[in-house]
C-alpha positions, 0 to 999 in steps of 0.5 A: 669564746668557746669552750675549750675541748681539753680537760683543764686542771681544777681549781685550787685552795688558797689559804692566807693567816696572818700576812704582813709586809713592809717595804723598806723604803729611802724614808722608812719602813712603808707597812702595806699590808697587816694580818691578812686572813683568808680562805679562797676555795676551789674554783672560786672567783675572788675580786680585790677593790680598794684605794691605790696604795692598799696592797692588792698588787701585792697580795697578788705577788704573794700568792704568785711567789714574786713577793716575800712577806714577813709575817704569817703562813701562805698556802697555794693548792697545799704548797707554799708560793714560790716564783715559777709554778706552772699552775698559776697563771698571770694576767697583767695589766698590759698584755706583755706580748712579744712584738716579734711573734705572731699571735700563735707564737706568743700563746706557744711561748710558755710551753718554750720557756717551761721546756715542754713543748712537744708534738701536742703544743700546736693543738693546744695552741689553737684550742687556746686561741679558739677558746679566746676567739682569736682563730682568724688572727692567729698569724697577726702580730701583736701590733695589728690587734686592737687592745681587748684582742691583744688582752685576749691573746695575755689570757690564752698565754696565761692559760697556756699551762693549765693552770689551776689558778689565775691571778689577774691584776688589773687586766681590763682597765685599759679598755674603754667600757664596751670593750671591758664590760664584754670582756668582763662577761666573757671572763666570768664565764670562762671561769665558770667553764674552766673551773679554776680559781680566779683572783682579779684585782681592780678599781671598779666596784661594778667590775668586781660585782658582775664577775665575782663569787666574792669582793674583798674589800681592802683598807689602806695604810696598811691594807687590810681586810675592811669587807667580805662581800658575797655576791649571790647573783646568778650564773653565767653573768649577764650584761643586764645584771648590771641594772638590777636592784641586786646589784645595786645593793652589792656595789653599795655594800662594798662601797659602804666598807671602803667608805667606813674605813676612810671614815676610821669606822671599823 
């Protein structure tokens, strides 16, 4: 991937005090998440790991403004979430293209949509697509890509509007390990070059660790904060940070949080 020759926005501050939310359910009330505190800064990467159920997604729907919450205040660059903010991109899980556009299409699609497409789109289309690494198959369609190129060409979408947040919900976990452990690293850097604040959630301690900044780990029924775990390792991430002492001792701290919490020591 190469850096991108344009100015992108900078990150934002997210700020969360107090979050609660319960989803109704046909058995009752289900708490999922309860007195969330937390205070993300500009431009830092921020990884969610916990148990399924323990409201990671939903945190991410909050922020994005998909998502109502009961209780508390959420702050995103100063405004409160709504749906449709154009500086906050959305990375899912599946890449979401459209079978029907090429690669180049599907990455002009939010500029379509947002009714701001104009003379400059094709330009930044491309410097998408080479920031990505997806030049020589910009006329493919989706169908003709591998996994990791179609995620690829999700992150130049998500980025398409320069937003100044990134919200990635389980973005590589359909990849086998090479794959997303090349991704991984070629993400992590990204945001480094691009400044903007990066909120990923995932299953995997190790993932967590050679992206981010910091983990939060998150306890379940409801999910709450269980750990706050700065991860001091140098940047840009390498690959063979993966086997360091250093990394170790972080994927243990989060595991030890996740651990307690199941054990109901807080």
């Amino acid at each position: 991937m190469s850096v991108i020759s344009t100015t992108a926005a900078t990150g934002e501050t997210i700020s969360l005090a107090g979050v609660s939310k319960t989803y109704m359910t046909a058995k009752g009330p289900l708490p999922v998440l309860r007195d969330i505190d937390l205070e993300i800064k500009a431009g830092e990467f921020v990884s969610f790991v916990g148990p399924s159920g323990c409201g990671k997604s939903t945190l991410l729907k909050i922020i994005a403004g998909l998502v109502s919450y009961d209780t508390g205040t959420v702050s995103v660059g100063g405004d409160e979430p709504r749906e449709g903010r154009e500086d906050i991109g959305f990375m899912l899980q599946q890449s979401v293209l459209m079978p029907w556009l090429n690669v180049s299409k599907n990455v002009e699609l939010p500029f379509a949509i947002s009714g701001r497409r104009n003379a400059k789109t094709p330009k930044r289309v491309a410097e998408l697509l080479e920031l990505v690494g997806l030049t020589p198959v910009a006329k493919l369609n989706p169908w003709e890509l591998s996994g990791g190129m179609q995620q690829r060409v999700a992150l130049a979408r998500a980025l398409a509007l320069d937003p100044g947040i990134m919200l990635m919900d389980e973005p590589f976990s359909a990849l086998d390990e090479f794959k997303r452990e090349f991704l991984n690293i070629e993400v992590a850097q990204m945001a480094d070059t691009l400044g903007k604040t990066t909120l990923l959630v995932t299953h995997s301690i190790s993932e967590a660790v050679l992206m981010s900044d910091r983990i939060i780990a998150l306890g379940a029924n409801p999910g709450r904060v269980v750990g706050d775990i700065k991860v001091d390792l140098e940047r840009p991430r390498r690959t063979a940070m993966v086997g360091s002492d250093r990394f170790q001792e972080i994927s243990n701290e989060v595991r030890a949080a996740l651990a307690a919490d199941l054990q109901g020591v807080q």
